[in-house]
C-alpha positions as CSV (number, residue, x, y, z in Angstrom):
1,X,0.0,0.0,0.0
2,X,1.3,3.4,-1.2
3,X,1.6,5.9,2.1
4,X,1.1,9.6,1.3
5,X,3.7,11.7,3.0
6,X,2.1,14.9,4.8
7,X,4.3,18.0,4.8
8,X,5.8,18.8,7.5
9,X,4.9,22.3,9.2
10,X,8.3,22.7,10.6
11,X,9.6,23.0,6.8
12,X,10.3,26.8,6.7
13,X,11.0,27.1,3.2
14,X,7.9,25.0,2.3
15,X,6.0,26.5,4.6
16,X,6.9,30.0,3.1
17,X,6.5,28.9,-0.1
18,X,2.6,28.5,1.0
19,X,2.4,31.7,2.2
20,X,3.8,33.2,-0.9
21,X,1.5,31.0,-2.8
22,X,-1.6,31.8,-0.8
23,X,-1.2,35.2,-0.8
24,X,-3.1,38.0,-3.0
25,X,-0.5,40.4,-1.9
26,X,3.3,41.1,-1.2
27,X,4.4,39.1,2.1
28,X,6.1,41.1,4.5
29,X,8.8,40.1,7.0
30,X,6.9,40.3,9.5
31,X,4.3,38.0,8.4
32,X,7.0,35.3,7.6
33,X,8.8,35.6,11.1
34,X,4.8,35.3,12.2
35,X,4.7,32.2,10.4
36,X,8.4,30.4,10.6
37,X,9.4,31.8,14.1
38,X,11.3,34.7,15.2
39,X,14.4,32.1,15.3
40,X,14.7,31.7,11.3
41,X,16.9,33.6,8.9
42,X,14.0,35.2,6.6
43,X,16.7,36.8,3.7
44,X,18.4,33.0,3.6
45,X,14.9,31.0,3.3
46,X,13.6,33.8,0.3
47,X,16.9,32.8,-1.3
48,X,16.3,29.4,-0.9
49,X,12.7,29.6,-2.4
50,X,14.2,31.4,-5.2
51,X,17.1,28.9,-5.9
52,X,14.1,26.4,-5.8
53,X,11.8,28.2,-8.6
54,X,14.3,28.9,-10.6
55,X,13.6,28.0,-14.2
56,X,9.5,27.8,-13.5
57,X,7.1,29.6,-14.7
58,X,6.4,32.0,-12.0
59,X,9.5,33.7,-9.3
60,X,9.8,35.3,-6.6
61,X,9.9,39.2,-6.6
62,X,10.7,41.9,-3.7
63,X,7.7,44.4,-3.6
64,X,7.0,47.1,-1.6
65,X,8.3,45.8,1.5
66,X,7.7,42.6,1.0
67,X,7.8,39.4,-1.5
68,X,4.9,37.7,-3.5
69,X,5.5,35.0,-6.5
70,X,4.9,36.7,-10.4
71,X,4.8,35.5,-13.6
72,X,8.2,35.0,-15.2
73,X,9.2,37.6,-17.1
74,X,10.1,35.6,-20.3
75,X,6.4,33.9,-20.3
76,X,4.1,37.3,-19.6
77,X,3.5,38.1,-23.5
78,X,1.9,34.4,-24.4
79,X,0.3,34.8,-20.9
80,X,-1.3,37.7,-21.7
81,X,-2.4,35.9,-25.5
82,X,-3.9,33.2,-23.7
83,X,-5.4,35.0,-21.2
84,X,-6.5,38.1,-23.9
85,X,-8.3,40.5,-21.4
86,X,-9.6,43.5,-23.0
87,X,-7.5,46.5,-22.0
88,X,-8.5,48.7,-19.2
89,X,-9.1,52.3,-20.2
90,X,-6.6,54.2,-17.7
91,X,-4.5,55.8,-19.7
92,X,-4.9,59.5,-18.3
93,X,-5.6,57.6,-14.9
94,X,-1.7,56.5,-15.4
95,X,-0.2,60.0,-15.8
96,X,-2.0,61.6,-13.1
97,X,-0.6,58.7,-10.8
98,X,2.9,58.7,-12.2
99,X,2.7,62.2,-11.7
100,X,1.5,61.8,-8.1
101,X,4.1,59.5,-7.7
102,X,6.6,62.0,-8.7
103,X,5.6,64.8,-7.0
104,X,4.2,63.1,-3.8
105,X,2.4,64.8,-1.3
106,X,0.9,66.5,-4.7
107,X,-2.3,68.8,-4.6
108,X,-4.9,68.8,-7.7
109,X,-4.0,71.9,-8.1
110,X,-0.5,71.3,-8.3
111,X,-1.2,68.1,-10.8
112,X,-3.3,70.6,-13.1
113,X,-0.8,73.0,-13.3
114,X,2.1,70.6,-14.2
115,X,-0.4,69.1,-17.3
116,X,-2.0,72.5,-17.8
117,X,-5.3,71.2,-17.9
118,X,-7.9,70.5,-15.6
119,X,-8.4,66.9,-13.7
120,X,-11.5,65.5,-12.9
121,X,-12.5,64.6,-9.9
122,X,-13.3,61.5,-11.3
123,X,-9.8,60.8,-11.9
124,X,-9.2,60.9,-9.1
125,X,-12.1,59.0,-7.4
126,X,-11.3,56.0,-10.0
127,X,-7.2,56.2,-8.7
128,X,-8.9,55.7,-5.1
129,X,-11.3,52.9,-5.7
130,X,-8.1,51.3,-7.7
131,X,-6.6,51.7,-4.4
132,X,-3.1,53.6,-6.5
133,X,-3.5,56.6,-4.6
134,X,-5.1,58.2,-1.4
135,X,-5.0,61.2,0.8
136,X,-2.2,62.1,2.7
137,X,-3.2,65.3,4.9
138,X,-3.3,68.7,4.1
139,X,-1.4,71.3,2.3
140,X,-1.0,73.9,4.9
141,X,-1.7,76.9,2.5
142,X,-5.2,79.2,2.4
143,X,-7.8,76.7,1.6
144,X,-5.9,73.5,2.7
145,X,-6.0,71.6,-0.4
146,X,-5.9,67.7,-0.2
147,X,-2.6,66.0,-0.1
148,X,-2.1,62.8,-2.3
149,X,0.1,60.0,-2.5
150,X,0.3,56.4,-3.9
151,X,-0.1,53.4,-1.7
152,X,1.4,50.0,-1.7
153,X,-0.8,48.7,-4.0
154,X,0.5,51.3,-6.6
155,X,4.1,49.9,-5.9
156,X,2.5,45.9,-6.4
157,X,0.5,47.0,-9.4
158,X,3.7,48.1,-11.2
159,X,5.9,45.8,-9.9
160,X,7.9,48.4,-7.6
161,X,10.1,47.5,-4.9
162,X,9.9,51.3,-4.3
163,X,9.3,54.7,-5.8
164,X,13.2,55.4,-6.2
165,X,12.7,52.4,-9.6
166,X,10.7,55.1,-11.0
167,X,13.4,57.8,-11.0
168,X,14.7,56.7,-14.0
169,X,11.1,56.6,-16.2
170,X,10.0,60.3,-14.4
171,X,13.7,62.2,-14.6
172,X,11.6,64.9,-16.5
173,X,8.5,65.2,-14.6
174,X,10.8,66.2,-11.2
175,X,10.8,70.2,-12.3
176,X,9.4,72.6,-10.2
177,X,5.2,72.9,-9.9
């Protein structure tokens, strides 16, 4: 008779594998140590699940201040073919939340006068409800327009570890407002 083998629970790099797996979102370090114990090296186990998916069709990324599994780079185009999901409409959505990114804490104001043109409020309502941005305080100037400023969701969405990859790709949105 064949015997099934359970897994054992005190595999750390199994069990953070799991966790990666199960996750909808970027696993912090403090979640793992939650999981594996104070007492294990989290940097060593994430290089050992790397070593170990090496080669598959999905990896292990940092984002944001954590790590989460993503489609290998070298497979995303026939992914996206098989998958063919019509494209969202976001492209002005995308500038005014690269620019946010930027130029964060931004006002409206300040956004409208970089583009010189107005944004709607819808904008900016649809870059909340996408959960890419949200409000940050107050500008302390008459009026005390809203302060905004992207979230980690922003970072996962694009793949960011943080916003310093960005630097690079927004160079000449970094003038003054």
């Amino acid at each position: 008779m064949l015997r099934l083998m359970r897994a054992s629970p005190s595999d750390p790099i199994r069990l953070a594998e799991a966790l990666l797996f199960q996750s909808s979102g970027p696993v912090s370090r403090t979640m793992l140590a939650r999981a594996l114990g104070e007492d294990v090296e989290i940097s060593q186990i994430i290089s050992q699940v790397a070593r170990r998916t090496e080669g598959m069709g999905f990896e292990i990324v940092a984002v944001g201040d954590g790590w989460m599994f993503r489609t290998a780079p070298d497979l995303a185009e026939a992914l996206t073919e098989a998958l063919e999901k019509p494209p969202e409409r976001l492209p002005r959505a995308v500038l005014e939340v690269l620019l946010i990114a930027a130029r964060q804490p931004v006002t409206r104001p300040e956004i409208e006068s970089f583009r010189d043109a107005a944004l709607p409020q819808k904008t900016l309502t649809l870059l909340q409800e996408k959960g890419l941005i949200r409000s940050v305080g107050r500008k302390s100037v008459p009026g005390q327009p809203q302060l905004w400023g992207t979230t980690e969701t922003f970072l996962v969405t694009y793949g960011l570890r943080s916003l310093a990859e960005l630097d690079p790709l927004l160079e000449g949105l970094r003038g003054p407002l």
